[in-house]
N, C-alpha and C positions, 0 to 999 in steps of 0.2 A: 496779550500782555507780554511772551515771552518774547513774540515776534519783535512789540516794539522796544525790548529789553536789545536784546539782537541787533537791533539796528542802530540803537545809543550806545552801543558799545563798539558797534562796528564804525561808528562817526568817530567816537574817543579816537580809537585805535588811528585811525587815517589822521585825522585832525595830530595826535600825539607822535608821531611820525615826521609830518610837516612841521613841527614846531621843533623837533628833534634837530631836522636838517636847517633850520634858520636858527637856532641858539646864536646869542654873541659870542656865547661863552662856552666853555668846556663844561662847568655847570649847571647854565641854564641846559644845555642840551641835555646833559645826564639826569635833570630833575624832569624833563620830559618825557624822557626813555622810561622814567621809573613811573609817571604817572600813567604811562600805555600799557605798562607790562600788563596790568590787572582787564583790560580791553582785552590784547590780544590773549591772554590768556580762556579769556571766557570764550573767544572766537576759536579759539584751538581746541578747546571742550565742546561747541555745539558741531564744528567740524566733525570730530570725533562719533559725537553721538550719532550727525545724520550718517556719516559710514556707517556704524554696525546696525542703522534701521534699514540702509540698503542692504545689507548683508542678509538683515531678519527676514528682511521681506522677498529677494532673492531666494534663501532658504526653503520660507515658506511654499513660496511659488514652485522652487520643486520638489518640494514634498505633496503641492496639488497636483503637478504633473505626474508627478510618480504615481500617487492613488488612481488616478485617470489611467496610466495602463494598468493597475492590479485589477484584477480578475475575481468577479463574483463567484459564487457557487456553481450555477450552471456552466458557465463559461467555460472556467476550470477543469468539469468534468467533461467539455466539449472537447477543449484546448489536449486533457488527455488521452481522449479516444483518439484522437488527429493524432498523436503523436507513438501509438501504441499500433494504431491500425497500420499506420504510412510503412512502416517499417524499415525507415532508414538506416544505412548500414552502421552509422554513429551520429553523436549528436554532442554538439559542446555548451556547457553552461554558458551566461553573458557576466555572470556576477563577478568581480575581481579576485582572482585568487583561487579560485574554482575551474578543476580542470575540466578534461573534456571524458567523455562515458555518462555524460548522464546532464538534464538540463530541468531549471530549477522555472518557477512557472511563480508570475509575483499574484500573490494572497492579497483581496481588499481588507483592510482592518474590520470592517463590517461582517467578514466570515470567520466563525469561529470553528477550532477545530471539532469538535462534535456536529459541525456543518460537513466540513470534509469528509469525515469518517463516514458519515451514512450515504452521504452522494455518493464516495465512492464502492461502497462496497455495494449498493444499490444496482451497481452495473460491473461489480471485479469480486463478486459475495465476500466472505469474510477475510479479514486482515490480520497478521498475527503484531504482536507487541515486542518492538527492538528495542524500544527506549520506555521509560514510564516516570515521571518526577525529576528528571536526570539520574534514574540508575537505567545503565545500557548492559543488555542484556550479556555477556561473557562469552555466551557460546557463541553469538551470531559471528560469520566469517561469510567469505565472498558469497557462498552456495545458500545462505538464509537471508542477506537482507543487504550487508556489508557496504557494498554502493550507495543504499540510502546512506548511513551514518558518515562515511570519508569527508564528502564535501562541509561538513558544519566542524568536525573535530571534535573537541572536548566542549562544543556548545549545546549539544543535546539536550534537550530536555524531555521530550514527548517524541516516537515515532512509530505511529502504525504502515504495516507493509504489505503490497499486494503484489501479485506474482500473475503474469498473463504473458505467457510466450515466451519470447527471449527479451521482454523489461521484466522492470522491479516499480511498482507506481508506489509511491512514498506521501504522507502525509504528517505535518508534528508542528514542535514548537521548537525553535531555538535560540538564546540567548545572548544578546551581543557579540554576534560573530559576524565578518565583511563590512565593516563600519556601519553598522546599525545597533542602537543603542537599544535597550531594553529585550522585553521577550517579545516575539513574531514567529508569524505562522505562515508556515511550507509547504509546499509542494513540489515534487519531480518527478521524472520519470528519468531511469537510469536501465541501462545495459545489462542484461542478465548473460553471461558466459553459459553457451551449452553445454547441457551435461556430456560426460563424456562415456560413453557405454562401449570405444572399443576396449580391446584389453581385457575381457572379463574370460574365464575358463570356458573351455567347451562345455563344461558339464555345469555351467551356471546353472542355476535353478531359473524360472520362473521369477520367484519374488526379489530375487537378487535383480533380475534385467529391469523389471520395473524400479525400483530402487537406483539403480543405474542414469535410466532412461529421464526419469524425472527430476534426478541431483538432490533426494530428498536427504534431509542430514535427520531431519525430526529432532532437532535438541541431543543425539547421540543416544540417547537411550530409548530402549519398546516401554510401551506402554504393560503394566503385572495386569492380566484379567484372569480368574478365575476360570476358568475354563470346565471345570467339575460342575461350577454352581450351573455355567451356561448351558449346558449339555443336559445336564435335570433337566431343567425349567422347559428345554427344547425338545424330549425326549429321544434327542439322536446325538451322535459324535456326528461333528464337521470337517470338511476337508481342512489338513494341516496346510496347506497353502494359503488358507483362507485366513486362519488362527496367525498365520507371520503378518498379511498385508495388512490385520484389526492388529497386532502388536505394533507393528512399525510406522505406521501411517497414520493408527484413528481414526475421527471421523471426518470426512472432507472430501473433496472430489480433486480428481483426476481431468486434467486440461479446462476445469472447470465447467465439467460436461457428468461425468460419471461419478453420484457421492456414494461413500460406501456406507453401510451399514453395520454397523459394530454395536456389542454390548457398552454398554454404560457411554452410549454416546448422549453428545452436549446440546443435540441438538433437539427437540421435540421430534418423536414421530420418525426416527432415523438409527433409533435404538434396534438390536437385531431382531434380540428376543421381544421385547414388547411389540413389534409389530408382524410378529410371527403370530402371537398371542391373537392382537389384533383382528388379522384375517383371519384366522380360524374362528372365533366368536361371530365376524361377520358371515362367512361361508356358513357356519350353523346356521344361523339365522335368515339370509338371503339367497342359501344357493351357490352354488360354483357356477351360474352360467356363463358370467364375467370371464371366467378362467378354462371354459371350456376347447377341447375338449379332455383338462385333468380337474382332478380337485388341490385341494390345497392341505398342506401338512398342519397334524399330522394324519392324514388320511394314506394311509401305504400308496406309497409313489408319489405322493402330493410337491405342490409347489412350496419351496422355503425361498422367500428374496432375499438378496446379499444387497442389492444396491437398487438407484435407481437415477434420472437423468433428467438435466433440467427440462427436457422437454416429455416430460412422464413416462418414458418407456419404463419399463421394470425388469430388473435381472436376478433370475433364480435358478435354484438347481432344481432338476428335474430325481427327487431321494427315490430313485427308485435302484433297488440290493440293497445289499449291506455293506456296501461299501466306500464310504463316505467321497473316497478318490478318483472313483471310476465316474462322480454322478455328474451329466452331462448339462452346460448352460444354455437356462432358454428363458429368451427376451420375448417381453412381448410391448408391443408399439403401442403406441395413445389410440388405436385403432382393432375396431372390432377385429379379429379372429385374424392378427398377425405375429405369427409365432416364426422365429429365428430358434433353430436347434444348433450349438456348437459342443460338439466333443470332444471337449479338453476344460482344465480346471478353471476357473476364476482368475488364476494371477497369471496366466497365460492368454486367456480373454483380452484383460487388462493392458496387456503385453501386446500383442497385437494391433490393439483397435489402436495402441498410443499409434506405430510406428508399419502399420500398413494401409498403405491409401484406397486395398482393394477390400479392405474389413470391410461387414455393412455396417457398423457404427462408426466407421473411423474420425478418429481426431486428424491424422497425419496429414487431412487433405487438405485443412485449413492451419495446422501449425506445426513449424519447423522445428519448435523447440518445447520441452513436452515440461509439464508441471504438477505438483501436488498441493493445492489449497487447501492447510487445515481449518478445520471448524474451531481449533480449539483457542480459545483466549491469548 
């Protein structure tokens, strides 16, 4: 019906026109002109409309092509191992407006962020929170996350962040920012700037070079732990190098290789004292052959672990004296009766394995740019 509306109107219109140009008169032709106007006017209205349905539908079409390159879940987490392993020396967003240091990877609508989040940390362990609701966290600066948040501005609204090498992998939500309308969901991988550890005193300490070495900022304050209750519970005092890297650190690992173990950690089973606890009620009960040839504390000289490593080695002091400083670290491998003895403390351990390629644990041999991933929320 519309169509054959469209076409008696588009007759009018021609027909009204020809009879414009053959008037006798001045107004016959002007009662012409006025009889067409309502023609072409409704021709200039469906005109109209079929423009903005090419427009709609143009639109449409690439907002399908757009979908067609955004990137499901796997992808994504494929898209940023490729981009994290490759390790190009920079990398520039495509988005407009969006500089270069860091490149943003298109999200299918289909994935939500609690997709993200677990795929990635599935393969990058735990992420800490920059952004939550749209409140951004105050502390965060270049050395916590900073690169994620630049590229969006004041459109944050959700950012969790992961830390492997020298990137920063980013996941969230942000709010009409780069001419896109509503809220959407992100991903990038951005340029993490190396720490900088020359410059520090000769007489750095140990926990200061790892602090250094990894650019940890930890929120600017240590974590308060009780140290009296932990020493009860444990029947020993611990090395004070040990008490700065559980103050400053918490719980989390190192290159994402080495997690420590700290009181009142968040993790199940990674707590210091409860899993000192632990072994000792198992050793009661099954023996120290596992651990032979010591026992396990508190048995005078027994094993206390401090940490242990995604590929289950175990790192403990070896309490034997009285003297919590002197006690010497010994690893032992996912592997019957392999015992490493190092004589020196834990945040010197730590210190090394980051930044020497001849450590037998070393991270240094696989990464240029050394990291601390907390466990904590």
């Amino acid at each position: 019906m519309n169509r054959l509306l469209g076409y008696a109107m588009f007759w009018a219109a021609v027909m009204g026109s020809f009879t414009f140009g053959e008037g006798s008169s001045a107004e016959d032709r002007l009662m012409s002109l006025v009889a067409a106007l309502p023609a072409w006017g409704y021709i200039g209205f469906r005109v109209k409309r079929e423009i903005r349905g090419i427009r709609a539908d143009g639109r449409q079409e690439r907002l399908r092509r757009e979908e067609r390159k955004r990137m499901g879940r796997d992808e994504l987490l494929d898209a940023v191992t490729r981009l994290v392993a490759g390790s190009p020396k920079s990398v520039k967003c495509g988005v407009a407006g969006h500089g270069a240091g860091h490149q943003c990877l298109p999200v299918s609508r289909e994935v939500t962020l609690a997709d993200l989040v677990e795929a990635i940390s599935g393969r990058y362990g735990h992420s800490r929170s920059l952004a939550m609701g749209g409140y951004v966290d105050p502390t965060v600066d270049a050395r916590t996350g900073l690169p994620l948040l630049s590229p969006f501005g004041p459109h944050v609204v959700d950012m969790r962040a992961w830390v492997y090498g020298s990137w920063w992998i980013g996941a969230g939500t942000v709010d009409g920012d780069a001419g896109h309308d509503g809220v959407r969901r992100v991903a990038l991988v951005a340029e993490r700037a190396e720490p900088v550890v020359e410059g520090l005193p000769a007489d750095a300490s140990w926990v200061e070079r790892v602090v250094a070495v990894t650019g940890w900022a930890g929120g600017g304050r240590a974590r308060a732990i009780d140290w009296a209750s932990v020493e009860q519970r444990l029947g020993t005092t611990l090395p004070d190098d040990y008490k700065q890297l559980a103050e400053i650190f918490g719980d989390g690992a190192f290159d994402g290789f080495l997690s420590l173990y700290v009181p009142d950690a968040g993790v199940p089973g990674m707590d210091v004292v409860d899993h000192a606890e632990y072994l000792a009620r198992f050793a009661s009960q099954q023996g120290t052959r596992l651990w032979r040839p010591y026992d396990i504390h508190p048995a005078p000289g027994g094993l206390l672990q401090w940490g242990t490593s995604e590929q289950e080695d175990q790192f403990f002091w070896l309490t034997e004296g009285n003297d919590p400083e002197a006690w010497p670290v010994l690893v032992r491998e996912d592997i019957p009766d392999s015992w490493h003895r190092y004589d020196g403390s834990a945040a010197e351990f730590v210190f090394r394995m980051l930044t020497e390629r001849e450590h037998p644990f070393s991270t240094a041999r696989y990464f240029d740019t050394h990291w601390f991933q907390s466990y904590a929320p």
